[in-house]
C-alpha positions as CSV (number, residue, x, y, z in Angstrom):
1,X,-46.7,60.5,6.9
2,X,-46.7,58.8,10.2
3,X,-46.7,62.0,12.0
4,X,-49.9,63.5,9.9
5,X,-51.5,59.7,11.4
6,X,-50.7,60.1,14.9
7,X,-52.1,63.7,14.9
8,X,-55.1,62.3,12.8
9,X,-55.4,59.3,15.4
10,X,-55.0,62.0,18.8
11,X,-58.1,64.3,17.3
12,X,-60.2,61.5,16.4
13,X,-59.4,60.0,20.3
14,X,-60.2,63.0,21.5
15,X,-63.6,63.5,19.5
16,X,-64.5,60.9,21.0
17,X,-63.4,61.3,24.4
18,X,-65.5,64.3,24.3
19,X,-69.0,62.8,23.3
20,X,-68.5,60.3,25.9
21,X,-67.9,62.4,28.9
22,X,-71.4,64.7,27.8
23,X,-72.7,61.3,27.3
24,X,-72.2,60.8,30.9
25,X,-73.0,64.3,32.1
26,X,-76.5,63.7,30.5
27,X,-76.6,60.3,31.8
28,X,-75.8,61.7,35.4
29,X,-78.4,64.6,34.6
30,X,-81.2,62.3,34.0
31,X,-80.4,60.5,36.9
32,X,-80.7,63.5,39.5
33,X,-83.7,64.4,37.4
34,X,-85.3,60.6,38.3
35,X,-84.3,61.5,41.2
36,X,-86.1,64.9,41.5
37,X,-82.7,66.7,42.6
38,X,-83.6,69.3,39.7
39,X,-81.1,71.8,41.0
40,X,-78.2,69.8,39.8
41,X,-79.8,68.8,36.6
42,X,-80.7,72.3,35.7
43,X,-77.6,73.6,34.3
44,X,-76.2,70.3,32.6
45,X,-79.8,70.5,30.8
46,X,-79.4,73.8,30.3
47,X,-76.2,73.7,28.5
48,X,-78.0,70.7,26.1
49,X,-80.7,73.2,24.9
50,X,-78.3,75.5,24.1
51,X,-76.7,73.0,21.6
52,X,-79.8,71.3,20.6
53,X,-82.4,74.3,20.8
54,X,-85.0,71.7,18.8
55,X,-84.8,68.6,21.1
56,X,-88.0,68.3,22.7
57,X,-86.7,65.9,25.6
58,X,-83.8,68.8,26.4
59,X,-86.6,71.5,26.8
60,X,-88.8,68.9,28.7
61,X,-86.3,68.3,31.1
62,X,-85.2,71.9,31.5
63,X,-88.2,73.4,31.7
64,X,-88.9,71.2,34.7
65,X,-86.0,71.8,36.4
66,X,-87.0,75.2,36.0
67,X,-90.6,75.1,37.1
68,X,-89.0,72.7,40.4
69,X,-86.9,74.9,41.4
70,X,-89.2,78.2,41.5
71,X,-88.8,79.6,38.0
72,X,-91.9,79.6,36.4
73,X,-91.2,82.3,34.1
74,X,-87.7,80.4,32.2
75,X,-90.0,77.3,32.0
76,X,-92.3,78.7,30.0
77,X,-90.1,79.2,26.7
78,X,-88.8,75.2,26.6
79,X,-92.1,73.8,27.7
80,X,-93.7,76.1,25.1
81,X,-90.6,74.1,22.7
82,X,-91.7,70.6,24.1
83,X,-95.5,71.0,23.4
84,X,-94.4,71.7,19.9
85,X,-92.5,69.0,19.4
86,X,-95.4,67.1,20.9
87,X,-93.1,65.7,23.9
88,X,-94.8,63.1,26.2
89,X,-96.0,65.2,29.6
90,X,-95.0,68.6,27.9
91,X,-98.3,70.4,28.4
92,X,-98.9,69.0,32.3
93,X,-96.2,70.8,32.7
94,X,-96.5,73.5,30.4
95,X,-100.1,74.1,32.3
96,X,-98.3,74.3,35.7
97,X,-95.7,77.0,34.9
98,X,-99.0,79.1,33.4
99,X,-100.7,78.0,36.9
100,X,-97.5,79.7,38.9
101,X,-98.1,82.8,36.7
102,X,-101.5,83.6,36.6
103,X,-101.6,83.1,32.9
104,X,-105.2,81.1,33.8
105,X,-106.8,81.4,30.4
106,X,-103.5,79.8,28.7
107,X,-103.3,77.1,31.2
108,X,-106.9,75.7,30.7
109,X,-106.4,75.6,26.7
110,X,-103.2,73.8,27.9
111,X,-104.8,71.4,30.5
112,X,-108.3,70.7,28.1
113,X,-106.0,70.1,25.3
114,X,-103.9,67.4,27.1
115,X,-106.6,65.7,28.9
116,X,-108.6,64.7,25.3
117,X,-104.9,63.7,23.9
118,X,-104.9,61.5,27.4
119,X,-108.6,60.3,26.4
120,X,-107.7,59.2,22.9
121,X,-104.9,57.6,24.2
122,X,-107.5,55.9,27.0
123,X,-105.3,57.3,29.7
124,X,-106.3,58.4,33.0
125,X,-106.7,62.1,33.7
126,X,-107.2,62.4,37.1
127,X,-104.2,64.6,37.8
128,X,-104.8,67.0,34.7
129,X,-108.5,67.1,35.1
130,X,-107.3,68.3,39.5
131,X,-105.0,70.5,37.8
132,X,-107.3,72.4,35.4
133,X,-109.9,73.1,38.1
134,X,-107.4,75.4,39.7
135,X,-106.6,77.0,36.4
136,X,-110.4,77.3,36.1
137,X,-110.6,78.5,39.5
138,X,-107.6,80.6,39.1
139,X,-109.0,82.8,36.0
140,X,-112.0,83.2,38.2
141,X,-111.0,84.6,41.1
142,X,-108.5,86.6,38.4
143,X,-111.9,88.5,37.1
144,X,-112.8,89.4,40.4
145,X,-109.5,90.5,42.3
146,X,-110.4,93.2,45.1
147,X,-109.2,96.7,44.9
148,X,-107.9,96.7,48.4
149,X,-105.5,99.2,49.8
150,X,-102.3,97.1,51.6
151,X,-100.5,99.8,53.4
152,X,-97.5,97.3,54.7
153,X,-95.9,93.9,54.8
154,X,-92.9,92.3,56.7
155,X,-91.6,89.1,56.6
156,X,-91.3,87.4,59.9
157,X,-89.9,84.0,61.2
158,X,-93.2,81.4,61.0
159,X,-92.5,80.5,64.6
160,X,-93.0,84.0,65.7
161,X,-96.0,84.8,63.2
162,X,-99.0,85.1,66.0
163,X,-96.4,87.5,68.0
164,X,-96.4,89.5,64.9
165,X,-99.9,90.3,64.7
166,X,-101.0,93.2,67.0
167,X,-105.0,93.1,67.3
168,X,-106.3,95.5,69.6
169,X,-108.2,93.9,73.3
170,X,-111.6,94.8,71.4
171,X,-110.5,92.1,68.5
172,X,-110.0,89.2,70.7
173,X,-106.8,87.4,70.5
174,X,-105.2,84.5,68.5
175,X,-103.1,81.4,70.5
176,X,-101.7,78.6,69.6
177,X,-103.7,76.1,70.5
178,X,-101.4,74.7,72.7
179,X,-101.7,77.4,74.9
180,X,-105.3,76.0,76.0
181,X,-104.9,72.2,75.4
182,X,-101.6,71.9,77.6
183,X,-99.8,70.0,75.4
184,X,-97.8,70.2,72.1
185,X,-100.4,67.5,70.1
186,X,-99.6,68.6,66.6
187,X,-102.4,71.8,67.1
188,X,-102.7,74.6,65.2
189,X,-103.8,78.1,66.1
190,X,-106.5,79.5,68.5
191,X,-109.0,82.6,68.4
192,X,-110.7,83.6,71.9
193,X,-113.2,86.0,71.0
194,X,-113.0,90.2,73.1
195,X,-115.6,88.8,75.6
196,X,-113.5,85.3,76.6
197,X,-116.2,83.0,76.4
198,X,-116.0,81.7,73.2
199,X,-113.2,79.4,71.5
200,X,-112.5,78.8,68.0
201,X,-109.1,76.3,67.8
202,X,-107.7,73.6,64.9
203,X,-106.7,70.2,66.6
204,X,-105.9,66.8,64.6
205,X,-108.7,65.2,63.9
206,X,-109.1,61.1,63.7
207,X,-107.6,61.0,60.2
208,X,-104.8,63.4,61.6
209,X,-106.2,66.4,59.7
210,X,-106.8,69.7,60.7
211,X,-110.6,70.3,61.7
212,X,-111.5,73.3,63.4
213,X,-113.3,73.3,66.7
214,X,-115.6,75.9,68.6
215,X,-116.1,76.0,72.3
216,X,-117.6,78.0,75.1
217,X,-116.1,78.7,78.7
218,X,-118.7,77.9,81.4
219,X,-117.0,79.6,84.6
220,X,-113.1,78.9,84.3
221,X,-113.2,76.0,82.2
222,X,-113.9,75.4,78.4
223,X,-116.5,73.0,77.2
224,X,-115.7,70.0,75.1
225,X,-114.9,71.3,72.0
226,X,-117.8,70.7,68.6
227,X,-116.4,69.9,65.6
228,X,-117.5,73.0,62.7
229,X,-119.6,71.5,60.0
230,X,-118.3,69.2,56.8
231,X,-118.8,71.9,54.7
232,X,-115.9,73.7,57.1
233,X,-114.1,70.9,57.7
234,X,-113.7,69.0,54.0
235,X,-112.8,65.7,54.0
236,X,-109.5,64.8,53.6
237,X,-108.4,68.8,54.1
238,X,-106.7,70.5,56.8
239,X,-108.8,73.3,58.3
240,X,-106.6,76.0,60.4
241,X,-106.6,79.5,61.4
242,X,-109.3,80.4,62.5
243,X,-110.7,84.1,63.3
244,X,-114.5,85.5,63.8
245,X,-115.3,89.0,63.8
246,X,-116.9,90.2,66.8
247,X,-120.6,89.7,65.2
248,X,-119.9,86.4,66.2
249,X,-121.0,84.9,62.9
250,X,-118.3,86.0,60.4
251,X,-115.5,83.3,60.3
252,X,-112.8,83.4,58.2
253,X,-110.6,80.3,58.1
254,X,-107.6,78.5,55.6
255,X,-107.8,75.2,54.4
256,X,-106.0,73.4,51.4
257,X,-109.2,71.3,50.2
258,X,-110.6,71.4,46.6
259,X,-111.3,74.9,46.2
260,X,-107.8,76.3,47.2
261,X,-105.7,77.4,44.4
262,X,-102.6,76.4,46.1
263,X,-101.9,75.2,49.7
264,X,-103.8,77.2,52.3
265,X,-106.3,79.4,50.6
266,X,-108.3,81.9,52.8
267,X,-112.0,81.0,53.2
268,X,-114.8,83.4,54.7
269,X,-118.4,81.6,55.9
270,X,-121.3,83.0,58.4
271,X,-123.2,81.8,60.8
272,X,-127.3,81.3,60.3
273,X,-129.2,81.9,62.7
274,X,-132.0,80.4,61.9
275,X,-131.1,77.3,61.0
276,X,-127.9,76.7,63.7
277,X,-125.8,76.2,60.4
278,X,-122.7,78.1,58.5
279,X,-123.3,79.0,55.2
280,X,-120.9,77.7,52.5
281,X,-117.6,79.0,52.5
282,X,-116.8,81.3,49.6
283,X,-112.8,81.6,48.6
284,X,-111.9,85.5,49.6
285,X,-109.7,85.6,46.4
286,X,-106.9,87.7,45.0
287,X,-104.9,89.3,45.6
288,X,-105.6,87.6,49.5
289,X,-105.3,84.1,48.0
290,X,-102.2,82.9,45.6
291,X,-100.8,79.6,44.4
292,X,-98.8,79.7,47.9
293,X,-100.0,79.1,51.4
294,X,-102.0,82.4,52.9
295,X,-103.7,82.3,56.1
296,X,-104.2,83.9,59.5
297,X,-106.9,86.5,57.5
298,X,-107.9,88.9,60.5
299,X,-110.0,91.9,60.8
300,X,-109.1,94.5,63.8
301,X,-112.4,96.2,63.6
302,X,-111.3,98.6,66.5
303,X,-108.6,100.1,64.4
304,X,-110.4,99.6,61.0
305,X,-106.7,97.3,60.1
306,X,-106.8,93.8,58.3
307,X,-103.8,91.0,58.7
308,X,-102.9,88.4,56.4
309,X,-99.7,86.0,56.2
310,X,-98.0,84.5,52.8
311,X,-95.6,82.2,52.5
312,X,-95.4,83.9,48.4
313,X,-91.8,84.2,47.6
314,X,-90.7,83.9,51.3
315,X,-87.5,81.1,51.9
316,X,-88.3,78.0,54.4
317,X,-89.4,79.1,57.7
318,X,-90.4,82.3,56.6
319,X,-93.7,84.4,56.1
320,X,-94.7,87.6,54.6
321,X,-97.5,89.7,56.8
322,X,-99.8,92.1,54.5
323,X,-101.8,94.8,56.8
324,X,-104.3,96.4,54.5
325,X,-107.5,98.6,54.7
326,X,-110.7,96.4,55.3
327,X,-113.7,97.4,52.4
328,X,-116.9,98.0,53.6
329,X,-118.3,96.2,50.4
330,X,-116.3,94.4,47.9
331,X,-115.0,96.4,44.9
332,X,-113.0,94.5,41.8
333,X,-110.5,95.8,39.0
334,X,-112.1,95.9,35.8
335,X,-111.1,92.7,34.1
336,X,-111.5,93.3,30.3
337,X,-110.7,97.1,30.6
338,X,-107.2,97.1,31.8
339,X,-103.8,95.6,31.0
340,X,-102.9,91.8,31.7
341,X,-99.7,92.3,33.5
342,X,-100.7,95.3,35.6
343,X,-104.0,93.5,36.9
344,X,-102.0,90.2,37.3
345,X,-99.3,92.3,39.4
346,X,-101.8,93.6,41.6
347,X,-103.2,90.4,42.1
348,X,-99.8,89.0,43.2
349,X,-99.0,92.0,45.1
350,X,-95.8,92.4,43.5
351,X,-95.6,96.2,44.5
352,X,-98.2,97.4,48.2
353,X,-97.7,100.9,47.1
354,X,-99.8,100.3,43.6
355,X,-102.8,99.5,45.2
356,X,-102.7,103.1,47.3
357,X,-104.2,104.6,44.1
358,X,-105.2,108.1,44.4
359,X,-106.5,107.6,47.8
360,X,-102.9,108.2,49.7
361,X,-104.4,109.9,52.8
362,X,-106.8,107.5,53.6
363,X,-103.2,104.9,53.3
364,X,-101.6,108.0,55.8
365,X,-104.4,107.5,58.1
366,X,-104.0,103.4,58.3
367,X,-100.6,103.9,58.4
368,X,-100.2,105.9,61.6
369,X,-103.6,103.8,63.3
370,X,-101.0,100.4,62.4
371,X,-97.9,102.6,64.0
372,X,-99.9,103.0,66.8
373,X,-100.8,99.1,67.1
374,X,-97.6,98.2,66.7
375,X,-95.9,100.3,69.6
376,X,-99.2,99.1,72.2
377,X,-98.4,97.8,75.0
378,X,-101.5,96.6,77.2
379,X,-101.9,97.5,80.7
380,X,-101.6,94.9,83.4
381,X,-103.2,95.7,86.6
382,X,-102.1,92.7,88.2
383,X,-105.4,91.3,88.8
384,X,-106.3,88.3,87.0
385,X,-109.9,87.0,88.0
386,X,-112.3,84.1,87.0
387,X,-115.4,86.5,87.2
388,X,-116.7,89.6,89.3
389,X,-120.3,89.3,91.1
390,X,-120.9,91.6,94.1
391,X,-122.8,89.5,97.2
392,X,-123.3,93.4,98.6
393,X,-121.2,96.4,100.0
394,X,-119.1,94.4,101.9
395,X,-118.4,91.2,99.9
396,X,-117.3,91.0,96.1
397,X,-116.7,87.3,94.6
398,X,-114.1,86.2,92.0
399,X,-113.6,82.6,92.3
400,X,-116.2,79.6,93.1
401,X,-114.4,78.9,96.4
402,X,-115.7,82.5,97.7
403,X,-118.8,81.2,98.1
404,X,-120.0,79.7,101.7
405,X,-123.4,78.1,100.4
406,X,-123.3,75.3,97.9
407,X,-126.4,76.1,96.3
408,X,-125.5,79.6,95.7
409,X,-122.5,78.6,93.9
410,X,-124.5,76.3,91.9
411,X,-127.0,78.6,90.7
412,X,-123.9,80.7,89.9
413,X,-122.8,78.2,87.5
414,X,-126.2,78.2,85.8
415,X,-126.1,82.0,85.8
416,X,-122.8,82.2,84.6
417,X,-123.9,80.3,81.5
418,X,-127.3,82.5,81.1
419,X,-125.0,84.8,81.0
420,X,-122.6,83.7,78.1
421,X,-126.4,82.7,76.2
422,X,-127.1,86.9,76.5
423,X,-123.8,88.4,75.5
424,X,-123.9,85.9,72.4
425,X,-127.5,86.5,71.6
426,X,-127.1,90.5,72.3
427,X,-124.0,90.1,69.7
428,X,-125.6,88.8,67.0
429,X,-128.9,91.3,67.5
430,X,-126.0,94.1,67.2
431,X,-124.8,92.1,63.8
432,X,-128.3,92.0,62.8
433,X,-128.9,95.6,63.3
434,X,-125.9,96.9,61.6
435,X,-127.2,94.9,58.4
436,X,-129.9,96.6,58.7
437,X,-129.0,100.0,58.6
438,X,-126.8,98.9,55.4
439,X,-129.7,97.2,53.6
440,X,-132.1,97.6,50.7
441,X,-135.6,98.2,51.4
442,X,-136.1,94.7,50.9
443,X,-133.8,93.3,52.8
444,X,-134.9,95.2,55.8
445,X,-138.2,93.6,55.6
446,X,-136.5,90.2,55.3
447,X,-134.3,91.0,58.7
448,X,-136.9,92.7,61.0
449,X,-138.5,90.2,62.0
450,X,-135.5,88.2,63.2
451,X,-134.6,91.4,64.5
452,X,-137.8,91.6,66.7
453,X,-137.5,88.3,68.0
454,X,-134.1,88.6,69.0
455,X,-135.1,91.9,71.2
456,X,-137.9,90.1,72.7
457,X,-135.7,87.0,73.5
458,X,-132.8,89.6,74.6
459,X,-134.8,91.1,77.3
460,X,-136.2,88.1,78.3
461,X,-133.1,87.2,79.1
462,X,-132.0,89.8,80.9
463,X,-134.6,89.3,83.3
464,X,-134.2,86.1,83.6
465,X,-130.5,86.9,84.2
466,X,-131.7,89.7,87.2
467,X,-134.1,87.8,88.7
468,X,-131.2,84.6,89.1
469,X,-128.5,87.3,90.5
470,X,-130.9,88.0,93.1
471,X,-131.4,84.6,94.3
472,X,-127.7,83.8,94.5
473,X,-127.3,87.0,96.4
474,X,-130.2,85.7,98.9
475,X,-128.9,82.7,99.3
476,X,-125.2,83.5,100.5
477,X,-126.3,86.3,102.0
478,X,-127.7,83.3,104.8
479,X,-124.7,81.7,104.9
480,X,-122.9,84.7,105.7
């Protein structure tokens, strides 16, 4: 009898024993979970849903482990368990994870359902009514996601991303902005347009954001830089990564401010003309644009090849370069006539080779021009010179101290200028005319006569410009 106690006693102690030590493995759990250490929570909650499939906490808590720690798709299934158990913060959550997957139209039923439970409660929603304009942003750019062709990606160490790019001399070239300012000031990167007189850079503003800054060189130095418009440079936003097609009015930029679904998004605005403004920036979309960081969006027009980085599913310190074939005009997947997952797996660019379509010699074709990019190497002729004005047969100028006469190397400087004002003007008349040739009847009554008036103020210019070379020439050639 005693013995049938003592066993009785020992399984009891034991039970016990046991409930206390999960107690304190969930007790520990919730703790690194406070704590935001999800990694070590994750499988302690894990091993609670799997004996209490029904508790709405366990899922909660799992499925934000998952979400935390990258795995949007097994948070799903427990946050799904949460909402239905009508867990506190389930569906903020629940709305993310759809966020992370592109499952927009699911995650702003989620979000608009949890922001009126929040209202009847007289909560604030400030953070789910953020949250479900990027869903609502999200399915947007999800109806319109570009048919472009990428032809190849590489992952690359972040420190060596501007390295990785190989733009052709007719593209310009991108910097780090350190490069130009001398010193390591918390900068970002730098775009010196093919003719070297024009800057475009991202330094820390007052606020110690990003802002992006534009600049012209007069002679061998760069002006003081002028901060891009507000509508650029949002508010509170970083502004980086800059790059301007060789129209001179096309930039293309990344910022994190309202309208990025994630991080960096890429951002395209233009230049007007007419009114010495940019037009407002327009999001460039998927499958360019994710819930990660993308930036450094570049067009080599030279070799008709476009450059993008990622940081999507790249480790710390890493980023993923796409090269893809520029459009001439935008074309989009068909939204309602094709398959969720396949048009959300192009958008993500889960596999380069499916956007290729039929089209695989026109992919052949990049492929070799980017081959041929990759193994350039530029000529140096070991000549590196301010500027190049021939005084006559016998004398040939490349730096201010050539000149003997003072006022010939000021007027220089003022032709030097006049002579940045042409090429810029003469760029955008070559912009103009290329629109032009591409537009509707309509809309080449609406550009001619900007057109006009650029030629007439192009050639004005130019004689301007002719007539000043001559009088520099005069002038030294007394002091000679």
């Amino acid at each position: 009898m005693n013995k049938i106690f003592r066993l009785f006693f020992l399984l009891a102690l034991g039970l016990t024993g046991g409930t206390a030590a999960s107690a304190q493995t969930l007790a520990q759990a919730k703790e690194w979970y406070g704590a935001g250490d999800y990694e070590k929570a994750k499988p302690v909650f894990a091993r609670f849903v799997k004996s209490y499939p029904n508790n709405g906490n366990y899922n909660l808590w799992y499925g934000v482990c998952c979400l935390k720690t990258g795995d949007a798709v097994g948070a799903v299934s427990p946050l799904e368990k949460a909402v239905k158990r009508r867990t506190p913060s389930g569906q903020l959550y629940l709305g993310q994870a759809y966020n992370q997957l592109y499952r927009y139209e699911e995650a702003v039923k989620t979000f608009e359902a949890y922001i009126a439970d929040l209202a009847k409660r007289k909560r604030s929603t400030a953070e789910a009514d953020s949250l479900l304009a990027i869903s609502r942003l999200g399915l947007r750019l999800l109806r319109g996601v570009e048919q472009v062709q990428v032809i190849d990606s590489f992952v690359v160490d972040k420190q060596k991303l501007l390295e990785a790019y190989r733009l052709s001399p007719e593209s310009g070239k991108l910097a780090r902005y350190s490069d130009y300012s001398g010193q390591d000031d918390g900068g970002g990167t730098a775009y010196e347009n093919e003719l070297g007189n024009r800057l475009y850079y991202s330094a820390p503003a007052a606020d110690s954001t990003l802002q992006i800054f534009a600049s012209s060189k007069l002679l061998d130095k760069w002006s003081q830089g002028r901060t891009l418009p507000a509508n650029i440079n949002e508010a509170g936003a970083n502004a980086n990564y800059p790059y301007m097609l060789s129209d001179g009015m096309t930039l293309y930029y990344a910022s994190d401010g309202k309208e990025s679904l994630g991080g960096y998004d890429i951002f395209v605005t233009r230049y007007n003309t007419n009114s010495d403004t940019y037009l407002t920036p327009e999001n460039v979309g998927m499958p360019f644009n994710s819930p990660y960081n993308d930036y450094l969006y570049a067009i080599d027009e030279y070799n008709n090849l476009g450059w993008f980085a990622s940081d999507r599913y790249q480790p710390e310190g890493k980023a993923c370069i796409y090269v893809f074939i520029p459009n001439a005009s935008k074309q989009v997947y068909n939204y309602e006539g094709m398959a969720q997952d396949s048009l959300i797996a192009l958008a993500r660019l889960d596999s380069i080779a499916a956007t290729w379509g039929m089209d695989t010699q026109n992919v052949a074709a990049a492929k070799a021009r980017l081959q041929a990019a990759l193994q350039y190497t530029p000529k140096d002729t070991g000549q590196h010179y301010a500027f190049t004005f021939v005084i006559d047969d016998g004398h040939t100028y490349h730096a201010l101290d050539d000149f003997h006469s003072e006022e010939a190397k000021e007027s220089y400087r003022q032709y030097a200028q006049a002579e940045d004002n042409l090429k810029q003007q003469q760029s955008k008349l070559d912009s103009l005319r290329r629109q032009y040739r591409e537009a509707d009847q309509a809309g080449k009554d609406n550009l001619a006569p900007a057109i006009l008036d650029l030629e007439q103020l192009t050639r004005r210019l130019d004689a301007e410009l002719h007539q000043a070379a001559k009088k520099i020439r005069r002038l030294e050639k007394q002091r000679l």
